[in-house]
Residue, then its C-alpha position, 0 to 999 in steps of 0.5 A: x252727722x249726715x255722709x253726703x252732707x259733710x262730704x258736699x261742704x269740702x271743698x278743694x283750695x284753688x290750684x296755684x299749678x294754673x298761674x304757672x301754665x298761664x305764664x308758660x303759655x305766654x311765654x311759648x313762642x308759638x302755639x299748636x292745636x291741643x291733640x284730641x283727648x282719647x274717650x270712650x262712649x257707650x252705646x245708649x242701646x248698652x245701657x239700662x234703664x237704670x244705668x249700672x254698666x262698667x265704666x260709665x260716668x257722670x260729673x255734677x256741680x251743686x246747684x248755684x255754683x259757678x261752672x268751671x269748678x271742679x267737678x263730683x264724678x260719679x261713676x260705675x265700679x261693676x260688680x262687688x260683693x257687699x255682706x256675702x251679697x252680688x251688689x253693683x258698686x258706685x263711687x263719687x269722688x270729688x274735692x278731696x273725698x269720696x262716697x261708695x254705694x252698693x246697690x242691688x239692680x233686679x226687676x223690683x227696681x234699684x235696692x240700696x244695702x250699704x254706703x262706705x266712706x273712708x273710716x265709716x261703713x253704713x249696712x241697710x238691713x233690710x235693703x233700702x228700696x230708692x227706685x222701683x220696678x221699670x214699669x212703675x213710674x207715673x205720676x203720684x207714685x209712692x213706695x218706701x219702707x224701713x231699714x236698720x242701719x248699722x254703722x261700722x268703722x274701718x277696724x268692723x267696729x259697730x258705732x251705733x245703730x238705728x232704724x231708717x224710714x223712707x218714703x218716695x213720692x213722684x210728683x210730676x214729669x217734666x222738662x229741665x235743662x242743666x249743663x248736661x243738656x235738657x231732658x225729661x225727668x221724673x221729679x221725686x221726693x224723698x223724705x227720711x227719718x231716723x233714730x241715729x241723730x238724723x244720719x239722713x237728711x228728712x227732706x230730698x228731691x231727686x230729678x231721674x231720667x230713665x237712660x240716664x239716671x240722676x240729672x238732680x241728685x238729693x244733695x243738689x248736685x246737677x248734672x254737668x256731662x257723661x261719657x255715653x251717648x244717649x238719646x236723651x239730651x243735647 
């Protein structure tokens, strides 16, 4: 069974809250300006190259899907200990469900060492290599590896076990527009196989923009806003 996938194909039932506010709105006798929503954006010179700062946050909608629906958000926990290990926590929620990452932010790149979801927790022994150091993006690029993957329940109970072997390939740079905006991204490939029934799924491709992180994602979640500023993007 494959986490992101399952999680992707839940979807939330329509809110019959949003009849009521419509007849209510008609209702009223006059109408007045909504006040303005208080925000918080961070500062593009705050945040690294590969975005990790407390409190940031991206929304994304799956490729094809009508804008307006609700959205997955992703945003940055800060840090955690994961397996005795300083890792940086991310979580997205979204539709009834959610997905934690623990990752390990270092000058070799982005190092991924587990995934949890409600009653499921997936250890990357070693950790799991999905971006490489700064300096090393360019076209046809490639790194990748093998992980034992080690998954547990909530109780700590080992349910299976297996090996993991990925590969990433940059494939080009170019100019996308999404409903965040347009930007320059990298396009990547991942590729994974598995020993645990195909936990992963064998073939990705990913869009990274430095600054900004995944305008892409590799369940085919496109990215629809963030709440900092950036030079990327309009």
């Amino acid at each position: 069974m494959t986490f992101v996938s399952s999680f992707l194909t839940r979807r939330a039932a329509p809110l019959g809250g949003v009849l009521l506010a419509g007849l209510l709105a008609a209702c009223a006798p006059t109408q007045q300006a909504a006040p303005p929503t208080v925000t918080a954006r961070t500062a593009a010179s705050s945040v690294s190259f590969y975005p990790r700062e407390a409190g940031l946050a991206w929304s994304y909608l799956p490729e094809g899907e009508a804008a307006g629906s609700d959205p997955y958000v992703l945003r940055t926990l800060g840090p955690t200990l994961y397996n005795t290990q300083q890792v940086e926590a991310l979580e997205l929620r979204g539709r009834g469900a959610s997905t934690q990452w623990y990752r390990r932010f270092d000058a070799a790149g982005v190092t991924l060492l587990g995934i949890a979801k409600p009653g499921v927790n997936v250890m990357l022994e070693p950790g799991w290599q999905e971006w490489p150091a700064e300096n090393a993006w360019r076209l046809g690029a490639t790194w990748g590896g093998e992980t034992r993957a080690t998954v547990r329940d909530d109780a700590g109970t080992v349910k299976a076990q297996g090996t993991v072997t990925y590969r990433y390939l940059v494939q080009e740079r170019r100019r996308v527009t999404v409903p965040a905006g347009s930007f320059d991204v990298w396009v990547v490939t991942r590729q994974v196989s598995d020993t645990l029934g195909g936990l992963f799924p064998a073939t990705q491709q990913v869009w990274f923009a430095p600054f900004i992180g995944e305008v892409r994602t590799p369940e085919g979640l496109l990215l629809t806003g963030r709440n900092y500023a950036s030079g990327e993007g309009k």
